[in-house]
C-alpha positions in Angstrom: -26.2 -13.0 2.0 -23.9 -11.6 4.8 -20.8 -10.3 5.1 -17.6 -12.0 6.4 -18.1 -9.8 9.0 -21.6 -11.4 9.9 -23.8 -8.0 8.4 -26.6 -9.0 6.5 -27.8 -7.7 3.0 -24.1 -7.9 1.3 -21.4 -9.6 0.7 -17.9 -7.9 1.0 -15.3 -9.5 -0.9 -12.1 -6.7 -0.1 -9.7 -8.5 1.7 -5.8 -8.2 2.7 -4.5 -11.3 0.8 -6.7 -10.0 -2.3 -4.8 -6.2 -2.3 -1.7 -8.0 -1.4 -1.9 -10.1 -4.6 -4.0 -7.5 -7.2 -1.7 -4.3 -6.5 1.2 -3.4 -6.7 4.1 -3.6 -4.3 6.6 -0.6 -3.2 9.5 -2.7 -4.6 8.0 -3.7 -8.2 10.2 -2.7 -11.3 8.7 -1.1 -13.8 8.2 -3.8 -16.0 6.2 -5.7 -13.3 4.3 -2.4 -12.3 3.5 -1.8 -16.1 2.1 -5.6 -16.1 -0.4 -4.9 -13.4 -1.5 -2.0 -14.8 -2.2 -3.7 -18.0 -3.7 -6.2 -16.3 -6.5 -4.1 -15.3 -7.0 -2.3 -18.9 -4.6 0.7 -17.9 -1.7 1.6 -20.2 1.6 2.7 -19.1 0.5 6.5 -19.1 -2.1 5.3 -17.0 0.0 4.3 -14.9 2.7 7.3 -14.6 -0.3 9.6 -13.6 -1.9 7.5 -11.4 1.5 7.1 -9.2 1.2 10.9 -9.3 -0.8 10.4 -6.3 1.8 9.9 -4.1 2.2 13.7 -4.2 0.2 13.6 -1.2 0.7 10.9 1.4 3.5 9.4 3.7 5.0 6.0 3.5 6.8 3.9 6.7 10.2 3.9 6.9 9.7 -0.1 6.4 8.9 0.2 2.8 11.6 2.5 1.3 14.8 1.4 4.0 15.9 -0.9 1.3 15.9 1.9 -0.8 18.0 4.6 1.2 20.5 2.3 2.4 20.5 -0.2 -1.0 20.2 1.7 -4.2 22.5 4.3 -6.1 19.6 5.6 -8.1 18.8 8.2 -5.2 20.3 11.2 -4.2 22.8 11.1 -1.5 21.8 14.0 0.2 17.9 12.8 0.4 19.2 9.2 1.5 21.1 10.8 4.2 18.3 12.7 5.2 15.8 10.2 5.1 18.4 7.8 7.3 18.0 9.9 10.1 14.4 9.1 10.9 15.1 5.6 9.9 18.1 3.5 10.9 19.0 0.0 9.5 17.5 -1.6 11.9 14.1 -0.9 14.1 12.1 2.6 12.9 10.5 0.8 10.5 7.3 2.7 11.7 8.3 5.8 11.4 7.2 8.1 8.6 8.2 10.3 5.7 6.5 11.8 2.8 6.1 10.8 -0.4 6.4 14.2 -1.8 9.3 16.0 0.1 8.9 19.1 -2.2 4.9 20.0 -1.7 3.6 17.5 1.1 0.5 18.5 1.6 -0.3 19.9 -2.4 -1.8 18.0 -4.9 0.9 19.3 -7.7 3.1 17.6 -10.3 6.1 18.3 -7.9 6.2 14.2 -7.3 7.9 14.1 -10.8 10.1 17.0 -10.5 11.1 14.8 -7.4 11.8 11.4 -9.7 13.9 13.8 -12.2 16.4 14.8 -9.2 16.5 11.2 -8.2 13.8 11.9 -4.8 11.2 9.2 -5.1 10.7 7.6 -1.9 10.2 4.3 -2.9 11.5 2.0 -5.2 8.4 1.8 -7.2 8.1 5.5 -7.6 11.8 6.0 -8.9 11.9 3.2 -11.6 9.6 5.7 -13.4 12.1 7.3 -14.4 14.8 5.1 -14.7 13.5 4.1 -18.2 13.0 6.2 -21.5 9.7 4.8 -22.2 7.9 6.1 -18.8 10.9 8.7 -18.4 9.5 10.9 -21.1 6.3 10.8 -19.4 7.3 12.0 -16.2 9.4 14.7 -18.2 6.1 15.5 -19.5 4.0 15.8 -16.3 7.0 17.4 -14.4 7.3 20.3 -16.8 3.6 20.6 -17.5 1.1 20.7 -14.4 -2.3 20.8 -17.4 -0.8 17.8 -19.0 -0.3 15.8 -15.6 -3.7 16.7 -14.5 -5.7 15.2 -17.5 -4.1 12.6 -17.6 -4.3 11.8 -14.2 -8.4 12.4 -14.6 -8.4 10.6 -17.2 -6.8 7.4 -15.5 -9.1 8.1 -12.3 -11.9 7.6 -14.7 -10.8 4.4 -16.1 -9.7 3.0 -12.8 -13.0 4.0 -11.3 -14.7 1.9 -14.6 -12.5 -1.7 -13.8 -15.2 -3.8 -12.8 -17.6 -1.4 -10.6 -20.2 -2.7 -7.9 -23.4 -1.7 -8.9 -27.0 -1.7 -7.5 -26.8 -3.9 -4.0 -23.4 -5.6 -5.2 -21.3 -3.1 -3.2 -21.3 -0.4 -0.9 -19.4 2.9 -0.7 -18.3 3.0 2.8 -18.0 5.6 5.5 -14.7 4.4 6.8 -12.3 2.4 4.8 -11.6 0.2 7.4 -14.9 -0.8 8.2 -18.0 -2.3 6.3 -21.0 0.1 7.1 -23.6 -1.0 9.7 -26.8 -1.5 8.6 
């Protein structure tokens, strides 16, 4: 069978409009983020650990503007920051981390960040605008053991919703690219 791309021996299913529907976006509430998840077989603790990721990683100023300029569940100081590298209009571009505490560090700092009111995007900071996932990001941020298993844990799963197996798939050597053959 070949590939959308015209390579023979596979076929490659991933596409934009399929991520753009199946995942999440950066301005879901948690309710709708929480429905996703459960859609897939992940529970809401699932969930909490999994955004734990964005300990590492940048966003473009395009997906969290509504947020700095918009929303009173940030703090002013980060907004104002944040504002500088991305003005209302144009910038949109331009990058910031996700993680202003540890950047680069795969830590639980990303929920210390929520508690003070520092998620960069929307979707980050309704984590904690709720006691039901607020508890577990009280949990995570005071306790980097309990964030990491967790966060395995939920790996696991994720890694176990429908897998490609035998000639069904491939693992590719660049993301953006099915592999030649």
């Amino acid at each position: 069978m070949d590939s959308p791309s015209g390579e023979k021996g596979f076929h490659i299913d991933a596409n934009e409009a399929a991520a753009n529907t199946d995942l999440p976006s950066f301005t879901s509430s948690r309710s709708d983020l929480e429905t996703a998840f459960l859609n897939k077989g992940l529970n809401t603790i699932d969930m909490v650990a999994l955004s734990g990721a964005h300990t590492i990683g940048q966003a473009q100023c395009g997906t969290f503007k509504d947020r700095i300029y918009n929303e009173t569940n940030i703090d002013t100081t980060f907004a104002t920051s944040l504002r500088a590298n991305c003005p209302r209009s144009n910038g949109d571009n331009s990058l910031a981390n996700l993680d202003t505490t540890t950047p680069n560090t795969f830590d639980n700092a990303y929920y210390t960040n929520l508690m003070s009111q520092k998620g960069l995007l929307h979707s980050d900071q309704v984590l904690f605008n709720n006691d039901t996932t607020g508890n577990t990001v009280r949990n995570f941020a005071s306790s980097p053991a309990a964030f990491s298993s967790a966060f395995t844990t939920a790996m696991i799963k994720m890694g176990n919703i429908a897998p490609k197996t035998g000639t069904q798939g491939q693992i590719r050597l660049s993301c953006s690219r099915v592999n030649s053959d």
